[in-house]
C-alpha positions in Angstrom: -29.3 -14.2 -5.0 -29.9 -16.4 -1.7 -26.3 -16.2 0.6 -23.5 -18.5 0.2 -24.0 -21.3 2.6 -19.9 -21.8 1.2 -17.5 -22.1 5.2 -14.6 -19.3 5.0 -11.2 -21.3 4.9 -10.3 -22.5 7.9 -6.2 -21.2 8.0 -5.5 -17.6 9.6 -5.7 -14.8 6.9 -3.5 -11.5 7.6 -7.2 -9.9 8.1 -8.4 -12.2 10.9 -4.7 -11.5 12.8 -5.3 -9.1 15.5 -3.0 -5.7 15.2 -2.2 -6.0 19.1 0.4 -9.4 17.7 3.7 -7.5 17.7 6.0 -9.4 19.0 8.5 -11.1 17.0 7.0 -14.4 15.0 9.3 -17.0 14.2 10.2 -17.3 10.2 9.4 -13.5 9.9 9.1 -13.5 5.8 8.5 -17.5 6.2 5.7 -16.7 8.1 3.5 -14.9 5.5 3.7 -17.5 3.0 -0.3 -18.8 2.2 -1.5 -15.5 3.6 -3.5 -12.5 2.1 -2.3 -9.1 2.8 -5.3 -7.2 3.4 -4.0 -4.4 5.6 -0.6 -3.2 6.8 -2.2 -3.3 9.9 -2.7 -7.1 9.5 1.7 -7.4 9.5 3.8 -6.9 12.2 6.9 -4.6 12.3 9.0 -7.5 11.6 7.2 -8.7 8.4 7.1 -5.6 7.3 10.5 -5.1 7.7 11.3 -8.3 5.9 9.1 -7.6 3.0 11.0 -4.3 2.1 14.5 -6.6 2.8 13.7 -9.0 -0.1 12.3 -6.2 -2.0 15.7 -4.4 -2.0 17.1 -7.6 -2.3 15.1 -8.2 -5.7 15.8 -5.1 -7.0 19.2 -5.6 -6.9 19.9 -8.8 -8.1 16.8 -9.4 -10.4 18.4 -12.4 -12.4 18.5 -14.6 -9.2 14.9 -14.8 -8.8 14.3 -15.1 -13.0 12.6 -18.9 -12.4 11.5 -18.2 -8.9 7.7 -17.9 -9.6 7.6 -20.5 -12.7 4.4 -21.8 -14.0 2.6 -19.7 -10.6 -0.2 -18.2 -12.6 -1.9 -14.4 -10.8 -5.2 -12.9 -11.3 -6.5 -9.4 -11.7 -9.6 -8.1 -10.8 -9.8 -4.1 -10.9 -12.7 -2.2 -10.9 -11.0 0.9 -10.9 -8.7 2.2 -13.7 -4.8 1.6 -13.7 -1.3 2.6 -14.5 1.3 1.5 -12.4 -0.7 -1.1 -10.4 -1.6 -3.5 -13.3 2.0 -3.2 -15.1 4.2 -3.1 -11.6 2.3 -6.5 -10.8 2.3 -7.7 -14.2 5.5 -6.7 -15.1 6.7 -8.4 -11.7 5.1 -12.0 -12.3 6.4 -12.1 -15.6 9.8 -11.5 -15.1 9.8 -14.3 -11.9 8.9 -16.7 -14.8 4.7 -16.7 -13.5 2.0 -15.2 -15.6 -0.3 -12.5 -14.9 -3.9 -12.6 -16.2 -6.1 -9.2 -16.2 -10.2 -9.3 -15.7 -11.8 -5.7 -15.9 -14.1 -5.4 -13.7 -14.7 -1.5 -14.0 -18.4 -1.9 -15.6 -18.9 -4.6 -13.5 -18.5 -4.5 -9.7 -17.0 -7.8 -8.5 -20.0 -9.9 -6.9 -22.6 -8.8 -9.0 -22.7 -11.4 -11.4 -22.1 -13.9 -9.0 -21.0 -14.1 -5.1 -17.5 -13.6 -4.3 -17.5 -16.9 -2.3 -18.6 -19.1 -5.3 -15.8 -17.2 -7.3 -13.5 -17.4 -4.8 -13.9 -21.4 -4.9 -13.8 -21.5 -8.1 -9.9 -19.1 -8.9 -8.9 -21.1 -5.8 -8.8 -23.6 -8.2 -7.3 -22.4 -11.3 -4.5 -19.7 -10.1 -1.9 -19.1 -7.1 -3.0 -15.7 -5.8 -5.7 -13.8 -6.6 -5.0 -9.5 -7.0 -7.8 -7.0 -6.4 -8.3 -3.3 -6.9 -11.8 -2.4 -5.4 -14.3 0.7 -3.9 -15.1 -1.6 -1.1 -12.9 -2.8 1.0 -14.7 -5.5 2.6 -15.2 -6.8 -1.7 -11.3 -7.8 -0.4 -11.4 -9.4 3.0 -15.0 -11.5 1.7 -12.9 -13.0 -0.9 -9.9 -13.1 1.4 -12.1 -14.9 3.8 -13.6 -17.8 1.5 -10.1 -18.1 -1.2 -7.7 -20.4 0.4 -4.8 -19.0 -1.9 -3.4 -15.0 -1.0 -5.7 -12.4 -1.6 -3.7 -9.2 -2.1 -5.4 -5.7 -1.8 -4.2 -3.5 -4.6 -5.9 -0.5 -3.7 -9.5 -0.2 -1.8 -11.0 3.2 -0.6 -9.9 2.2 3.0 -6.2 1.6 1.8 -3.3 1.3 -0.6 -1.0 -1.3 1.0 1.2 -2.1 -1.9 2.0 1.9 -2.3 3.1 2.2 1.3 5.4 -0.9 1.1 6.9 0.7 -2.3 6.9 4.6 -0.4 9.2 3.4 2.5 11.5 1.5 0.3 12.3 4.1 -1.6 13.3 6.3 1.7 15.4 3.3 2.9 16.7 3.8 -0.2 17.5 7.8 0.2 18.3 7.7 4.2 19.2 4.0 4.6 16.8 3.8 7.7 13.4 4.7 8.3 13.7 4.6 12.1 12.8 8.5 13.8 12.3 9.8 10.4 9.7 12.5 10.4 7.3 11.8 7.6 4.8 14.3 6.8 1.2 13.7 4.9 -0.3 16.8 4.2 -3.8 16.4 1.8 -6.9 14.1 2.3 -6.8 11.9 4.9 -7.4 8.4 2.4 -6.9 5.2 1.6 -3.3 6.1 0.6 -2.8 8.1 3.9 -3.7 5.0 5.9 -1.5 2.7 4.7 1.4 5.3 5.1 0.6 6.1 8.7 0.5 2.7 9.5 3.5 2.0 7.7 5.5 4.5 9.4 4.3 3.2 12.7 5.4 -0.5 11.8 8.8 0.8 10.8 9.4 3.5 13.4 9.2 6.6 11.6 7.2 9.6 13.5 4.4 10.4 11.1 2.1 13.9 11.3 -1.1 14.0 8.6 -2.3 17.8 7.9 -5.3 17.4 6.7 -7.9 20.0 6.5 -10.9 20.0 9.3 -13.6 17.0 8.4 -11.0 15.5 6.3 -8.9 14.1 8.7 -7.8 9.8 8.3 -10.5 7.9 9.9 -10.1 7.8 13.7 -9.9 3.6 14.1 -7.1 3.5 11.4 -5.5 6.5 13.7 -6.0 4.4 16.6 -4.4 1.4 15.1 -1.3 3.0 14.3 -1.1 4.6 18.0 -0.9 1.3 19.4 1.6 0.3 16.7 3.7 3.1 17.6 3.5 2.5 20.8 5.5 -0.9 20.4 8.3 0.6 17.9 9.0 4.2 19.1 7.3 6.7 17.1 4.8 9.2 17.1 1.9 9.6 15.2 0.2 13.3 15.1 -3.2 14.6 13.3 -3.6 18.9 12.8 -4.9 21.0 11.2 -2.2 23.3 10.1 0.2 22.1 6.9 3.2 24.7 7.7 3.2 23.2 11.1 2.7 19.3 9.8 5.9 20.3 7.3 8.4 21.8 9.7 11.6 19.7 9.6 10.2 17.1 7.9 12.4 14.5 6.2 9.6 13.6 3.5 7.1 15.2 2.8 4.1 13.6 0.6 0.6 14.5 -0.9 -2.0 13.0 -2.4 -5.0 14.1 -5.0 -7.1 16.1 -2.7 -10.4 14.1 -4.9 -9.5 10.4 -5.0 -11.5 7.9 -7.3 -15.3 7.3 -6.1 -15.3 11.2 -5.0 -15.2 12.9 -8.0 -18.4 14.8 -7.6 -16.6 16.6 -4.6 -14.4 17.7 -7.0 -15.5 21.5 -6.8 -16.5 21.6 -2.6 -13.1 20.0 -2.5 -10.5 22.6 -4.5 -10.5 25.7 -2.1 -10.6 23.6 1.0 -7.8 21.9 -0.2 -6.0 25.3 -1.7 -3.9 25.8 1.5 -2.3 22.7 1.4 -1.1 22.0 -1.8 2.4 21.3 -2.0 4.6 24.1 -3.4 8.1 25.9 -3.3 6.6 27.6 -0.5 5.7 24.6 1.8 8.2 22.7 1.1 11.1 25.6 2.3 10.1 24.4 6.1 10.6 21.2 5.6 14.2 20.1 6.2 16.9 21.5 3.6 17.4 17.6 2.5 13.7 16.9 2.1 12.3 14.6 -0.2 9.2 15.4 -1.9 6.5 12.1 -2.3 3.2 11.7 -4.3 1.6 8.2 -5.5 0.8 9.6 -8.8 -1.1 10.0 -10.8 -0.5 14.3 -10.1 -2.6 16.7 -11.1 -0.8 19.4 -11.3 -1.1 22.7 -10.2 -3.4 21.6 -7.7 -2.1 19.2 -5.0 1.4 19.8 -5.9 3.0 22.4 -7.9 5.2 21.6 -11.1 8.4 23.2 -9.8 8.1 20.4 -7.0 7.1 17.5 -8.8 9.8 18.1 -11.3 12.4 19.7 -8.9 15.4 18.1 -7.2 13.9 16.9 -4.1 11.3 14.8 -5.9 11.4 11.1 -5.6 7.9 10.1 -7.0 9.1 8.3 -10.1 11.6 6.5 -7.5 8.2 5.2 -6.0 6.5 4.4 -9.0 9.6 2.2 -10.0 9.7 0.1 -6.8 5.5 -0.4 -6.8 7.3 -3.4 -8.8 10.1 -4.5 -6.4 7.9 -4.1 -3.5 5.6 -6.4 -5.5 7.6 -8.5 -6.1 8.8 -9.3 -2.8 5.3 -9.8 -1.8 4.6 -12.4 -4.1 7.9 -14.1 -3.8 6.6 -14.4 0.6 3.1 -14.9 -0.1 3.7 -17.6 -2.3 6.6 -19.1 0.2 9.1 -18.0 -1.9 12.4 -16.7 -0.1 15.8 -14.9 -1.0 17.2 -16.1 -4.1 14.1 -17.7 -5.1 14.5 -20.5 -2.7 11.4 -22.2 -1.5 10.6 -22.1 1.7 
């Protein structure tokens, strides 16, 4: 197929903005309306502080933004399979009064049949923001580049924005704020563990990832969220050792140590991973009012134990609940939608 001779849209996306823009932007939420959200490292602190305001904001008075996203019509593109991602954003258009339509793509990778740029011209012209759950992350910032409505990234094997933005709402929610909060990642070092480290940076929390050796997050994303955390306060730490990573931590969270894509490391994977999982054990040096985190899906026994997914300290169904509140507060900016559903 000979290459798009198609010119990317002209306006700034969230990729193209440099992570090194910190300071303070007037409009904060205002600001993001037309953009994609690509990367957390694409927002500031302040936008991503005023994504998870409305998003508390939604989720408490749900009736005043009933009509706010009426007639805005949302597309769906995931090559990978779903449970909370498709129904927390479908479930979140529809009750705004917008309509969400779904495209499997999962025997099919997106730009096989026909180049992203063509098919970003053409949903461009038939929907308001365009939702995609890829392997490749660069299948996001392509159609990002050429789409001139948002592009949101729904998962890609680099990250899992939309989880993060959902994770530290729900510890807002448990200690109020997120500032000098010591988070703790202990697993693979993911797509799911970079949006979280970079999340804590934005928001001030001190973050430490124990992963095992070679497994570690990949050293630009690390990088990126130094220099973030350089500008709000906090730390961000990578060892080795998970008892270590886990002392007095405030949350502690895991992922699967295989994630989709990786499947066939399933086996080299398990006793590498062994000394990390998540259990009764670990979780006794964290701090005594610790909340345990997991993105789900679990499997259990293995990353995390079920007397710790199912125990007190758990919050992981608290997560999964605001994937749609976090959601829907990135819609509502994206689309230049404000508090009470007020155009911007």
């Amino acid at each position: 197929m000979p290459a798009s001779t198609l010119t990317p849209k002209e306006e700034p996306t969230l990729a193209s903005k440099s992570l090194a823009v910190l300071e303070p932007e007037a409009g904060l939420g205002a600001s993001l309306a037309g953009r994609d959200l690509c990367s957390i490292s694409d927002l500031t602190p302040q936008e991503t502080a005023a994504i998870l305001e409305l998003a508390h904001d939604v989720k408490a008075n749900p009736s005043a933004y009933r009509h706010a996203l009426d007639a805005k019509q949302m597309v769906m593109f995931f090559e990978k399979s779903s449970l909370r991602t498709r129904l927390t954003f479908e479930t979140a258009i529809h009750t705004m009064g917008g309509n969400a339509i779904f495209v499997d793509q999962t025997q099919s990778p997106l730009g096989e049949r026909e180049s992203l740029a063509d098919m970003a011209r053409n949903l461009e012209r038939w929907v308001s923001i365009i939702v995609l759950r890829t392997y490749a992350h660069e299948t996001i910032t392509e159609m990002a580049q050429y789409a001139s409505v948002p592009v949101i990234n729904a998962l890609s094997d680099l990250e899992h924005p939309c989880q993060a933005l959902a994770d530290f709402m729900t510890l807002e929610e448990r200690f109020g704020t997120v500032k000098d909060l010591k988070f703790t990642y202990v697993g693979d070092g993911n797509n799911v563990c970079h949006s979280l480290m970079l999340t804590a940076a934005q928001l001030g929390a001190h973050c430490t990832i124990g992963t095992p050796k070679n497994y570690a997050p990949k050293a630009d994303i690390v990088a990126q969220a130094r220099a973030i955390a350089n500008v709000t306060g906090s730390n961000i730490t990578v060892i080795n050792d998970p008892v270590a990573a886990v002392t007095g931590a405030d949350a502690v969270y895991t992922d699967v140590c295989t994630s989709m894509g990786f499947e066939h490391e399933a086996t080299k994977r398990a006793p590498i991973f062994k000394p990390y999982q998540v259990n009764e054990t670990l979780m006794s040096h964290a701090a005594s009012h610790a909340v345990f985190m997991h993105c789900l899906p679990a499997h259990r026994n293995a990353e995390v134990t079920d007397a710790v997914l199912d125990g007190p300290q758990s919050v992981v169904f608290e997560q999964a609940e605001n994937r749609m509140h976090a959601q829907k507060a990135l819609l509502l900016l994206l689309l230049g939608v404000g508090k009470k559903g007020v155009k911007k």
